[in-house]
C-alpha positions, 0 to 999 in steps of 0.5 A: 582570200588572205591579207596581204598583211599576214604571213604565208600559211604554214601548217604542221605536220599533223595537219598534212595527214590524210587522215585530219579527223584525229585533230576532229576527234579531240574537239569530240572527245572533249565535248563528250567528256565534258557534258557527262562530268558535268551531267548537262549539256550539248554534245551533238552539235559540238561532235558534229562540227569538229571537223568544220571547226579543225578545217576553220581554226587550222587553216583559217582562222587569223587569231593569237592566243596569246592576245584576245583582244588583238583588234584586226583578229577574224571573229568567230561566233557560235550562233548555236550557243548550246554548243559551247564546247565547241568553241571551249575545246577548240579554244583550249587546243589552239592556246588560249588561256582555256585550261583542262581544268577550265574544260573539267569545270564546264557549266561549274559555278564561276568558271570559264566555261559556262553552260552557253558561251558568255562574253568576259568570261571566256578568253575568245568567246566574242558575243554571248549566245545562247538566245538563237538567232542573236549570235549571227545578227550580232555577227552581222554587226561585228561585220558591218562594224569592220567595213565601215571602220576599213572604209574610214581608216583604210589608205592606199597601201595600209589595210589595217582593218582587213578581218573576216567574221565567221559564225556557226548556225544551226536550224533553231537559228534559222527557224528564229525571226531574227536570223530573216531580218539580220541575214536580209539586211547582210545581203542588201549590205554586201557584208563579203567578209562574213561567213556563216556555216549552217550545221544542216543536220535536221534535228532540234530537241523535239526531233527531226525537224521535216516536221517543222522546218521545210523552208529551202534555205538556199534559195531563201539566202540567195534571195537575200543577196548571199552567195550560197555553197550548198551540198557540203559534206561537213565531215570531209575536211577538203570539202569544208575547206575548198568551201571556206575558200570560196567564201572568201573570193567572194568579197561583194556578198555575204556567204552561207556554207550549207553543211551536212553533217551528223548530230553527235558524229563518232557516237555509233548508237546515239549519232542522227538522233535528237537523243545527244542533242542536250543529253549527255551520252552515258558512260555506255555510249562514250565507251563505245564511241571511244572505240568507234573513233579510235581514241585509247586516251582517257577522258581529259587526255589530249596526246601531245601531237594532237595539242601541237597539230592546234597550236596557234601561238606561233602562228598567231604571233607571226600574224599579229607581228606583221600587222603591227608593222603594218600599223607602225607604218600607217602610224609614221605616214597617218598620224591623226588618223591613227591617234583617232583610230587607237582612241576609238578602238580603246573606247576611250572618250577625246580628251576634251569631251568632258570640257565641251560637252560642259559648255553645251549643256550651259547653252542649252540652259541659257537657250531655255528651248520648250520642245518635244524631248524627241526634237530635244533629243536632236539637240543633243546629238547636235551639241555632242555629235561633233565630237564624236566620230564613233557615234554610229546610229540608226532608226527602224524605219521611224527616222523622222519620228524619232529624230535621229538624223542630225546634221552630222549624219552621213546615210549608209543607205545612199551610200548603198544606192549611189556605189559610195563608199561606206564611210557613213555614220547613220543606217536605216535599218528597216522595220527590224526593231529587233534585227536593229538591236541585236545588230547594234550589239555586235557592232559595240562588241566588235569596236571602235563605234557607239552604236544608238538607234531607234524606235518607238518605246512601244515597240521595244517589246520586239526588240526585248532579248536583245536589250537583255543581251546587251545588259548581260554583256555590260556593252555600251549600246545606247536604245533610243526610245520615242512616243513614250506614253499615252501622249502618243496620242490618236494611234492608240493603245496599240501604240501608246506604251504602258508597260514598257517604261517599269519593265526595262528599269527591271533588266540589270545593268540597264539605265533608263532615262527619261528627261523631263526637258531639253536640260535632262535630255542633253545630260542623259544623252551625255551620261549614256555616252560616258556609260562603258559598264552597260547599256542605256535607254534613252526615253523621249516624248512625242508632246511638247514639255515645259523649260524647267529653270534651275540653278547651277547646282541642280543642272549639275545634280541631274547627272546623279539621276534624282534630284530636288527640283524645287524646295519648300521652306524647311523640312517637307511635309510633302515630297512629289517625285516626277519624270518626264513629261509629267514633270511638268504638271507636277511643277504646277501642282507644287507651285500651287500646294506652296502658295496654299502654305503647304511645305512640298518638295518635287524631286526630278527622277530621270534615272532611277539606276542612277539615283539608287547608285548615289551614296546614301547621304545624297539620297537621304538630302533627296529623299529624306527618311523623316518625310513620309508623304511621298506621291509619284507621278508617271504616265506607265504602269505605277507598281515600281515607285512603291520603293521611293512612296512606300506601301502608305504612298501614293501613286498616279499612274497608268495602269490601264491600256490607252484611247485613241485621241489626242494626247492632251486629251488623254491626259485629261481623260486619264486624270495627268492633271494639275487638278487632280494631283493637288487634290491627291497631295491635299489627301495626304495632307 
């Protein structure tokens, strides 16, 4: 169902031939080509579906070459990230600035086709795929990101968030857990303009997947709540678009469009074998499909006519032109709401975030709470929330532990049970810790949003590739993270994470932060806020923790990551690094190897990323080089903090799994004391 916004479809000349495999045969033939210069590669699946993708790029597809990053442009995703020269030569043919050389340079050092599709890299390419499953659960975002946005921006005779999301699957994606907790949740959404096309041509890398892979998946998506086209045959181009159409029709459910189609089509000796699904052809086979598909061009060679069959620009800008004076209109007739749309669309924080969001954090240290850092965590939404109405957020099932719903909180979820509109800003999303992640993801990259959601630290293991995908994209998705160590308490070493803290410190571009007291808390939620070039985790405790009181210098230093809690007299002889809720006990420790006459200085470490990004002569007023007594202390696994104590230093940690019993007795048990930490400082004394 097109946009009453954009203009009539006019296709060319070449589009109207009977035959449309020629424009099909392109996407092969450079596919082939380039997987063979390159000697690596994924030729089946992009040879496979170039028919879908000439049917969907053609006749479909609102897009402008010309402008990327067009907001109100439909999505297209590639789940089966393998196939990235599907996406590269569709890309090139259509306009975008995707050259020959680029697709000569195909999984090159540097290049804008890189082996699987990455995000920044690619002009067009929307999500990194490659992770299966990823790519249709961040598809469900970026569609669940659009109904939302129409739903608070959308007036009577101004559509101008009107967009569709298309995604490309494969059998690895629907064999992948994920794809049953995003495509679940889709249907129980009633996400109408997201439309996936499933490549069901029963082969994977090991082989004909009747060995592994029987589930029968129209009657599995129908259950979900989609509407299923099933028996298409992905090779006949009015098959593929009478399918695409009633996709479209159907704006109350999500759609799969079941396609049969033939792993490396036009190849005649290699086609229906897992041989061309990550193999390049060989020179032999390319020669013969050459001949088989009627193409007497050379590699890299596209005739004109085909070039002018794909081209998009024109098009693209007559639809970018017609939504804009849609836009102008809605701009003289809705000004606040579009100044508030084209900030949040841009990323950009209101103007006076900065100034508000400084008076808060003054209140939070005049009010001096002593609370959990989860509850404290609330506080902050309570302070910064109100500003910001692209805050979208969430929990797996664990809202009430994690303490996520705050008062300016508006639930999808009634929304969904009462007929409500979707003019909502909090979803529970289930226990689909992972689902949730990746889902978080996309709505990031689609815009407009600051997605954050929640679940317990030890659970983010299930949603691990989907943090790691956030990171490599340099999204600003914000992972929230409660029950952070043995403090737990009674549910066990199941429960009680040990591990986890050290290893998301590993992922680049990640900033884990975990505040000591409500002061830390509501400046971490601001730093992750104002964090654009990546994502952050935000760690909290399920136990009370102590006020830490501070001067006005050190509130401002705790948003550099490390900072000088209390000081001693003169040069230390002893420095005690802490984070979180062992800050506490470390506090205590000073206190009393100061009133022994010993000079220690304890330092807060809530951000290590943070303070490693310092310049070095804030670290070096930190962390001074001539002071070799170093200590750390941190209920999680203590390898990592050998790079601030040093080979000689020593380190309180928890490297072992937990017990079940209350969190301070575990503490105890585990020797997080006061006591013992005084004990250990004298030894290095």
């Amino acid at each position: 169902m097109q946009a009453a916004w954009l203009p009539p479809f006019s296709p060319s000349p070449l589009k109207n031939m009977t035959d449309r495999k020629t424009l099909a045969n392109a996407v092969r033939v450079l596919a082939m080509d380039a997987v063979q210069q390159a000697n690596s590669g994924h030729p089946g699946a992009p040879m496979g579906m170039a028919d879908i993708a000439e049917v969907l790029f053609n006749d479909f597809l609102t897009h402008n070459p010309a402008n990327p990053n067009w907001h109100n442009r439909d999505r297209f995703i590639m789940s089966n990230g393998h196939g990235s020269m599907l996406p590269y030569a569709a890309l090139h043919l259509s306009g975008y600035d995707v050259s020959m050389e680029d697709i000569k340079q195909f999984r090159q050092l540097h290049s804008k086709t890189p082996g699987h599709p990455e995000y920044g890299y690619t002009p067009g390419i929307e999500t990194t795929t490659g992770p299966l499953g990823q790519g249709i659960a961040n598809a469900v975002g970026m569609a669940l990101a659009e109904k939302i946005l129409a739903a608070n921006y959308n007036q009577p005779g101004h559509d101008i968030i009107d967009h569709h999301t298309y995604v490309f699957l494969g059998d690895g994606c629907l064999m992948e857990g994920i794809s049953h907790e995003v495509c679940s949740l889709a249907g129980t959404l009633g996400l109408g303009k997201l439309i996936a096309v499933y490549d069901d041509n029963n082969i994977s890398i090991d082989g004909d997947v009747d060995g592994w892979f029987t589930d029968d998946t129209v009657k599995r998506f129908e259950a979900y709540g989609w509407q299923v086209i099933a028996d298409v045959d992905g090779h006949d181009a009015a098959a593929v678009k009478n399918a695409l159409n009633e996709a479209q029709s159907d704006g109350n459910r999500p759609s799969l469009i079941c396609a049969k189609t033939l792993i490396g089509s036009g190849a005649p000796n290699k086609a229906g074998s897992h041989d061309c699904h990550g193999a390049p052809l060989g020179e032999a086979e390319i020669e013969a499909t050459r001949e088989a598909l009627g193409w007497s061009h050379p590699a890299f060679e596209i005739p004109e006519a085909i070039y002018q069959g794909w081209d998009a620009k024109a098009a693209g800008a007559e639809a970018e032109a017609a939504w804009q004076a849609q836009w102008d209109a809605y701009q003289k007739d809705h000004p606040a709401l579009a100044q508030a749309l084209s900030r949040r669309l841009a990323g950009d924080l209101p103007d006076d975030w900065a100034e508000k969001a400084d008076v808060f954090i003054a209140q939070v240290v005049a009010d001096a709470p002593e609370m959990a850092s989860r509850k404290a965590s609330k506080l902050a939404l309570e302070g910064l929330g109100p500003q910001l109405p692209e805050l979208f957020g969430g929990s797996a099932d664990l809202t009430p532990s994690n303490n996520t719903f705050w008062s300016g909180s508006t639930s999808l979820n009634d929304a969904l049970l009462n007929g409500d509109s979707f003019d909502r800003n909090y979803l529970s999303y289930g226990v689909r810790e992972f689902g949730m992640s990746a889902i978080m993801n996309g709505i990031a990259l689609h815009g407009g949003f600051i997605p954050y959601g929640a679940t317990f630290l030890m659970f983010s293991e299930y949603a691990r590739n989907a943090l790691r995908m956030a990171a490599l994209m340099k999204i600003r998705t914000l992972f929230v993270y409660t029950h952070d160590s043995i403090g737990v308490g009674e549910d066990g070493p199941t429960h009680q994470p040990v591990e986890q803290l050290p290893t998301l410190r590993m992922i680049p571009n990640m900033h884990v932060w975990r505040p000591c007291d409500a002061v830390e808390s509501a400046v971490a939620w601001r730093r992750a806020i104002e964090k654009t070039d990546g994502p952050s985790c935000l760690l909290f405790t399920r136990q009370g923790v102590k006020h830490q009181v501070r001067t006005d210098a050190q509130v401002a230093n705790i948003s550099k990551g490390g900072y000088v809690l209390k000081d001693c007299q003169g040069a230390p002889e002893l420095i005690i690094i802490a984070t979180g809720s062992e800050v506490g006990i470390a506090k205590e420790a000073t206190d009393q190897l100061q009133a022994a006459g010993h000079a220690v200085r304890l330092v807060s470490m809530p951000c290590t990323e943070t303070f490693d990004a310092q310049s070095g002569e804030y670290k070096e007023s930190v962390l001074p080089s001539s002071c070799h007594n170093r200590m750390a202390v941190e209920a999680a696994y203590g390898d990592f903090w050998y790079k601030y104590v040093g080979l000689n230093g020593r380190i309180i940690s928890q490297n072992t799994f937990g017990e079940s019993a209350p969190g301070g007795v575990l503490f105890d048990h585990f020797g997080f004391t006061t006591e013992r930490l005084v004990s250990e400082a004298k030894d290095l004394l």
